[in-house]
N, C-alpha and C positions, 0 to 999 in steps of 0.2 A: 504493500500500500504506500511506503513511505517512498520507494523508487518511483513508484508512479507517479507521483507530485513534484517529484525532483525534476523527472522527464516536461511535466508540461508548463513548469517554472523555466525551465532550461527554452521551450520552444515560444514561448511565451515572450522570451525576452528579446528576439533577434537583432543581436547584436550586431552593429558594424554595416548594417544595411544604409547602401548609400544612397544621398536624395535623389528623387527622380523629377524632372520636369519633363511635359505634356509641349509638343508640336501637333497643331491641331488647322492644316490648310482647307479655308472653304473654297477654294477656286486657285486658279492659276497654272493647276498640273492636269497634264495630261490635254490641252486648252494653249491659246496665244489668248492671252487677256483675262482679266474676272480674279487678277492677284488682291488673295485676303488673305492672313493666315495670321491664326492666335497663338500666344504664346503661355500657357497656364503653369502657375506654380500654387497648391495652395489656396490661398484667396484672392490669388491676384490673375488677372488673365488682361495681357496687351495684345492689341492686336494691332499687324502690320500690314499696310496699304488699303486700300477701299476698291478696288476699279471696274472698271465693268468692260463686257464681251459686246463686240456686235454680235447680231444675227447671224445665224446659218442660212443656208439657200431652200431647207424645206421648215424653217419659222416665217411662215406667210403672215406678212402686216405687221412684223417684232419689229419696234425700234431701236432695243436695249436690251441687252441681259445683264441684271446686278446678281450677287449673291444671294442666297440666303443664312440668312444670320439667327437662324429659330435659335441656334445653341447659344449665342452671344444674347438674347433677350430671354433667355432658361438661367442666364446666369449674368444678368445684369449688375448685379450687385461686384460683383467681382470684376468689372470690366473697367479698368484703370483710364485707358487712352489711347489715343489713334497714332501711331506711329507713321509719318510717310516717306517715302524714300525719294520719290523726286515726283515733278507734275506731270505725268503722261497720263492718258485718260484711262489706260488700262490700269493704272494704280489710284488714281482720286474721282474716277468718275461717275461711281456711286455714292461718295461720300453722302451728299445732299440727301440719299435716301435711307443710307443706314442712320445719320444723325436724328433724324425724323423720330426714326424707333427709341434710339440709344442714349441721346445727348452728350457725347463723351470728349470729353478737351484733345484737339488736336496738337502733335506736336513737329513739327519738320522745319526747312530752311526759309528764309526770304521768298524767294520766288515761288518756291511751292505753295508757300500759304499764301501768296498775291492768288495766284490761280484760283485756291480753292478757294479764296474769300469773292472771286467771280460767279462760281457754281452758288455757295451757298445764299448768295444775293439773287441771284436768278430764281431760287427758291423762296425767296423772301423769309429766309432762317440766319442772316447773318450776324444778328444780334443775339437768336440764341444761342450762338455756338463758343465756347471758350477756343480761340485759338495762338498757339504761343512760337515766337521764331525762334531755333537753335539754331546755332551757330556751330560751324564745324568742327570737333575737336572737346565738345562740349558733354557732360553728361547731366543726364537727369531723371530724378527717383520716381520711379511707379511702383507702389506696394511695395514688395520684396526686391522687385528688379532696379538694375542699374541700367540705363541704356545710352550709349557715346554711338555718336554721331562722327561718323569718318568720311574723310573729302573724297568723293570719285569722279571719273570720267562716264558721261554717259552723252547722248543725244538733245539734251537739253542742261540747261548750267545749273547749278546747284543741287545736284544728284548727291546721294549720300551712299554707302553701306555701312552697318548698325553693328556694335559689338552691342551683344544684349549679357550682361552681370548675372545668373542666379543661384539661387543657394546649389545648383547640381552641377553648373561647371561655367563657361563662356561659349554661349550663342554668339556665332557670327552670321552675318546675313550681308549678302555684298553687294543685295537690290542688284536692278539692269544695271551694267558695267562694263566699260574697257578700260582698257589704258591707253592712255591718249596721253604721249610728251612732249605733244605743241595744239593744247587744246583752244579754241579758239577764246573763251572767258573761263577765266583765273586759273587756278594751278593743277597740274598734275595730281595725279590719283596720290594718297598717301599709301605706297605700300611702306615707307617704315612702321606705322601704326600695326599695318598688318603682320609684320613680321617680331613689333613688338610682343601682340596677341601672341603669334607661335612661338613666343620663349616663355610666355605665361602659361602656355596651354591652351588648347581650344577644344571643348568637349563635342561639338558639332560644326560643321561648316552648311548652310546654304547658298548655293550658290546660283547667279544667271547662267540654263543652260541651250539656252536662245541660239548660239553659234555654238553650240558641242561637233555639230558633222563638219564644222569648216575647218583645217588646218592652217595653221602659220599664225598672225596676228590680223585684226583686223586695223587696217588703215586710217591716220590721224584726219579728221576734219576737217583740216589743211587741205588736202588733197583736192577737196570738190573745189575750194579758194582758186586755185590755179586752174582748176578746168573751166569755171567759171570765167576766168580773166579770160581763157585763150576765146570760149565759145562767146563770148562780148565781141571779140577782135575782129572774130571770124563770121559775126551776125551784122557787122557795122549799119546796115542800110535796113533791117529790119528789128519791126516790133515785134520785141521779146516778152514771151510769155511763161514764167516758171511755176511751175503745183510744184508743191514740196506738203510735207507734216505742217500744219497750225504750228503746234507744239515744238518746232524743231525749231529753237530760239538762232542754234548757233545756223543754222544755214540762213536763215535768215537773215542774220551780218554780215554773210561774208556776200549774200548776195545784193546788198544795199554795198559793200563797200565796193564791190564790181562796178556797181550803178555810176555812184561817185569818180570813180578813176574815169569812165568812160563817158562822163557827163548826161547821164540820162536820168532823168524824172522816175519816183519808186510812186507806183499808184497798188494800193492794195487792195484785194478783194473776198469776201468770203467772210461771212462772220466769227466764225470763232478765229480765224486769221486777227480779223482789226483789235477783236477782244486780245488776244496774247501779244500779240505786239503793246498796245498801248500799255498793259499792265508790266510788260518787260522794259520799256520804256520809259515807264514812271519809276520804277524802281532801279535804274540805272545797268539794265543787264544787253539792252541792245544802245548801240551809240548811233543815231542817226544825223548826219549835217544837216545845218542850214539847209531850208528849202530844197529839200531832195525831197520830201513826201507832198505828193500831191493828191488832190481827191478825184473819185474816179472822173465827174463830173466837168474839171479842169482838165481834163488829158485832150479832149478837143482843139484844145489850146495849143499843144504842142504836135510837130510833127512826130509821124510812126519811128523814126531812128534815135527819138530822142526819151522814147517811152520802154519804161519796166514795167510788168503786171507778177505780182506776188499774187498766188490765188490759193486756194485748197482746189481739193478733188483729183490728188495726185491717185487715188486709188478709186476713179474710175464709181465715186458715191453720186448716188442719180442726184440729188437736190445738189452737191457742192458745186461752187461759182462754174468749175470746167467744165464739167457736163452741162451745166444747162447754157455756156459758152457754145458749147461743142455742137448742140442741138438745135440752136439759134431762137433756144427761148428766155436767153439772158436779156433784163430789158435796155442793157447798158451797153453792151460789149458783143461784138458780133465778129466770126474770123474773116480775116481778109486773105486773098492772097499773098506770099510771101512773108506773113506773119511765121515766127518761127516759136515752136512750142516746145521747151523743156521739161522732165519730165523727172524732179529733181529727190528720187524713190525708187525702192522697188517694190514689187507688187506682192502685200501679205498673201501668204497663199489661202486659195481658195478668191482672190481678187481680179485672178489674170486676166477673164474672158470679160470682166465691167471696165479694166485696163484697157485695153487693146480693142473693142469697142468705140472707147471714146478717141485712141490714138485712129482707128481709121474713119472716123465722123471730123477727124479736124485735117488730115491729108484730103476728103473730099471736097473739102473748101478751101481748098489750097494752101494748106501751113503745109509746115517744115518739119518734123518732129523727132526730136532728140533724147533719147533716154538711155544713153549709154556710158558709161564713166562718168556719171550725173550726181552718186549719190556712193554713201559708202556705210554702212551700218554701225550703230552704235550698241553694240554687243560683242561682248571677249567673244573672240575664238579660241582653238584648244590652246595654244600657246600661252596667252593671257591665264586661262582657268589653270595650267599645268603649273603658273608663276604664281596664284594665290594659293594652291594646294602644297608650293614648295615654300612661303612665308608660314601660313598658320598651322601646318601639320594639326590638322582634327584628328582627334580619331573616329567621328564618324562623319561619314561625309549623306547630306540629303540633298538632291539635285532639287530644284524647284525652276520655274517659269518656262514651261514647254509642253511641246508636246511628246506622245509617250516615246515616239523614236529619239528626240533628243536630250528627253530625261535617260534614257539605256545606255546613249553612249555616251553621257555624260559618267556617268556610275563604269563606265568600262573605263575610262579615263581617269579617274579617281582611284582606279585600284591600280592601276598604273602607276601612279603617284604614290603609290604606299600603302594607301587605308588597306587594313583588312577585307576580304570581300565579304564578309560576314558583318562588316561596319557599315556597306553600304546601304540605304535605303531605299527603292523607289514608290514613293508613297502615291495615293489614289486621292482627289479630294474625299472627305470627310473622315480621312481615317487619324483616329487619336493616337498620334506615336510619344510612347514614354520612354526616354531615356536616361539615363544614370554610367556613372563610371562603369558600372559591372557589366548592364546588357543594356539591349535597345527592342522594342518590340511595338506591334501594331495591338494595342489593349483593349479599342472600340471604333464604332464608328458613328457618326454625329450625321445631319442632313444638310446636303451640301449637294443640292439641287439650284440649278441656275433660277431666277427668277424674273419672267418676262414681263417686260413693258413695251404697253402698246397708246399710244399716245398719253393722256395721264390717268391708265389705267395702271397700277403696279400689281401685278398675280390674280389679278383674274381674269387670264388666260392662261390655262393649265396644257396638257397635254391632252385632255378630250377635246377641248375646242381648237388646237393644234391640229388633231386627226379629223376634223372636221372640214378645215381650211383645205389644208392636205387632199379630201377626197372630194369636194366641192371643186378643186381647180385642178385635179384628174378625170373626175370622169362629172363633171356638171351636177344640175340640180333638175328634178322632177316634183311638182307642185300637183298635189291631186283635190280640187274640192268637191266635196258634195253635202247638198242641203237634205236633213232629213226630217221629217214630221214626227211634232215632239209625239210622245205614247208609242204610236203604232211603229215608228223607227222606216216606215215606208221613204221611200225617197223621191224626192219633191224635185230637186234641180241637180244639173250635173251629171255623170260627173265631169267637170270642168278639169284641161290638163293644162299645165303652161308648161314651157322648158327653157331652161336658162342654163347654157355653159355643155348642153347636153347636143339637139341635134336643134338647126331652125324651122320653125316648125311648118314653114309657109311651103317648105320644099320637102316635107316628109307627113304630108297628109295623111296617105295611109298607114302611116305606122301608127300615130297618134290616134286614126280610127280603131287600131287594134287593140291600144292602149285604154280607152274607150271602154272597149266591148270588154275586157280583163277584169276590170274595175268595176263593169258592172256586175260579173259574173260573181269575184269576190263576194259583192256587197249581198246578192242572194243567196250565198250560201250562207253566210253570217244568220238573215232576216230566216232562214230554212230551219235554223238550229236556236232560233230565239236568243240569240246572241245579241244585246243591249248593250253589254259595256263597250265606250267609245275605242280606248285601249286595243281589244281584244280586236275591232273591226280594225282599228288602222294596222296594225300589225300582218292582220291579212291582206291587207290591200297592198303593203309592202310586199311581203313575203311573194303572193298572186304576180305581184307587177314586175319583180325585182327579177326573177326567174324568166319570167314572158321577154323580156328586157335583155336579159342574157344574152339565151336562146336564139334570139333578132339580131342582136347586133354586134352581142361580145363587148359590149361595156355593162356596168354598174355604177349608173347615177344615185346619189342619194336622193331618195324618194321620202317627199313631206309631205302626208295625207292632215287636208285640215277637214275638221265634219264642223255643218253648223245646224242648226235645229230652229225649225218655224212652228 
């Protein structure tokens, strides 16, 4: 008896067991876009980045996809603050709608919170929101966590990655990143910081693995600077037309300072364009000369060789200024011959065919168009990631920001680098990974379902009304009415057929006669078996029609029986 007590004191006690902290990603993997991911120890849960996913090609009429955050309002109390890592839309561009839920103090750099104090004004939330500027190099307490703020290279200026403090070891997190040693605004990436981390220890690495398949490094900034100059030189006598990223602060100046050398007028177009710029502007992050900006409305004023157009719609987006440039239902801007169109991007996949579209809508109206050595990605490639895996030695490495193939060779590349391949992780949105000095494992999983926005609707459009869209603009819509007399359920009018998306119906008489004659046989068999519930009859009339419908033509319209009763 007295062993037996000794045994469950003994197991009772487990000693030496080291703390674990919870990585808990609701978007971003497996995915280009919809980066969230919480960071839980305890009572404290930070979560990093907000941003949201465009549409896929079968989310018919989706504007948006944000995350969902049920687990973040399941444990609200515990939710510290918003961490960000720089202003791209796939990282703040849901903020406006998780704050709604959450109200939780954001914390990141200058420019990023310019941005997000754009968004959340659009929303008319920007007085409720706590929001605070860090500064690089900087740390500050949430709950239990420490979290410093480290200078990076990215696509836009004042990108950060995050050495995150907790009581189970140092989270690192390196946000999107390259290394850039002649970045166009302020200074190189700080890898001493990060190699300081690796003499401290690093219990996990997260890393961007955005350019995992590309070798070598990816190319300074700079680069497009000089191509820019040469295609100025070599465009002298025509108006130039450049789409690039809103958001892509730094091409931005390099393409006003082209303007400048070669004395041509910057006229800008596109709204969330005018929005980034002035806000990068006012805070001193784009440098523009004297009267180099003109409004679109003054460019009449000057001749076509002396005119720049900054526009969006580098990726081929039906409403952005190109496209509807391109289509010639911009009410401003119309292509001319000779006009030479830049193209200063390359196309997110899944973009190519709304790309190349508009590039051959603007060669019919005779531009020029250029997209080649235009643009250069701001994302490490394997070189870059191989040089932060050889500063912070983790010992476990979690790839984040991709998709699934370049989450795998991201994680092949990592073991490459040393980690254990039993250190690596590649995780799934919603799954709860707990790690500690000893092990690392996947412990649950949380809901981490995208959530669709369809004008200012947010989630309610699910996936039944998805598969409804979906089968509606595959095989059309079939409308059946018929009037019936209330009691006796006899039928008084109809049945009336319409077809919409299906066949027309002025050129398929006969079918519709058939269609007809189906509907009414249904309805007698119903009225044969005293069948009264409305239900029970539409279903057969479905069912009757759906089959008949088949059989004819080898499609399957959705069929909408309405009954009304006199």
């Amino acid at each position: 008896m007295e062993t037996n007590r000794r045994d469950t004191f003994r197991k009772s006690r487990k000693i030496g067991k080291a703390p674990s902290v919870k990585i808990i990603p609701l978007g971003g993997l497996e995915q280009i876009g919809m980066n969230i991911t919480a960071i839980e120890y305890d009572d404290t849960i930070v979560v990093i980045d907000c941003g949201l996913a465009f549409p896929e090609e079968d989310m018919l009429g989706i504007d948006l996809v944000i995350p969902d955050i049920s687990y973040l309002k399941e444990n609200a109390d515990k939710v510290k603050g918003l961490v960000v890592t720089h202003g791209h839309e796939d990282h703040i561009g849901a903020i406006p709608y998780i704050e709604k839920e959450l109200n939780i103090p954001i914390y990141a750099t200058k420019l990023t919170v310019g941005l997000i104090d754009n968004k959340l004004r659009e929303h008319n939330i920007l007085n409720n929101v706590k929001r605070k500027v860090v500064k690089h190099g900087q740390i500050i307490n949430l709950g239990c966590f420490r979290i410093e703020f480290i200078r990076s290279n990215h696509s836009i200026a004042d990108s950060s990655g995050l050495a995150i403090y907790t009581p189970a070891g140092i989270l690192v997190h390196t946000g999107d990143f390259k290394v850039d040693f002649t970045p166009i605004f302020g200074e190189t990436i700080d890898l001493q910081r990060y190699a300081e981390l690796g003499k401290k220890g690093v219990l996990a690495l997260m890393a961007d693995s955005t350019n995992a398949e590309r070798p070598g490094f990816t190319p300074s900034e700079k680069t497009v600077g000089r191509t820019f100059d040469m295609l100025f030189a070599e465009n002298k006598n025509s108006r130039l037309i450049i789409a690039t990223f809103a958001s892509n602060v730094d091409r931005v100046q390099q393409i006003i300072n082209s303007a400048d050398k070669y004395g041509r007028k910057v006229v800008v177009e596109g709204r969330s364009m005018v929005n980034i710029i002035n806000t990068a502007s006012e805070l001193g992050y784009i440098q523009i000369p004297d009267n180099t900006l003109i409004s679109i409305e003054q460019m009449k004023n000057y001749p076509d060789e002396q005119i720049v157009m900054i526009t969006t719609g580098s990726q081929g987006e039906n409403m952005a200024a190109l496209s509807r440039i391109a289509a010639n239902i911009h009410n401003k801007v119309s292509i001319k011959p000779g006009d030479t169109v830049i193209f200063s991007s390359s196309p997110i996949p899944g973009n190519e065919k709304a790309v190349y579209k508009v590039m051959n809508e603007l060669e019919m109206k005779g531009a020029k168009v250029i997209f080649q050595n235009t643009h250069v990605s701001g994302h490490a490639c394997q070189e870059e990631l191989k040089l932060i895996y050889a500063l912070t030695k983790p010992q476990y490495a979690i790839p984040v920001h991709g998709e699934y193939r370049h989450l795998k060779r991201h994680a092949e590349l990592a073991v490459e680098m040393g980690v254990a391949k039993e250190n690596v992780m590649i995780m799934s949105n919603g799954n709860v990974l707990e790690l500690s000095t000893d092990e690392m494992k996947v412990v649950d999983n949380v809901t981490s379902q995208g959530i669709l926005v369809d004008g200012l609707g947010v989630g309610d459009v699910g996936n039944i009304v998805l598969r409804d869209r979906q089968h509606l603009s595959q095989n059309g819509l079939i409308i059946v009415v018929v009037t019936l007399e209330k009691h006796s359920n006899m039928l008084v009018a109809g049945p009336d057929i319409v077809s919409r998306g299906f066949v027309y119906v002025r050129e398929s008489e006969n079918l519709i006669e058939e269609c007809h004659d189906v509907v009414e046989d249904a309805l007698s068999k119903c009225l044969d078996r005293n069948i009264t519930d409305w239900g029970k009859i539409k279903t057969s009339i479905k069912d009757e029609l759906g089959e008949f419908l088949w059989k004819r033509t080898k499609r399957n319209p959705m069929i909408l029986p309405i009954i009304t009763e006199v």
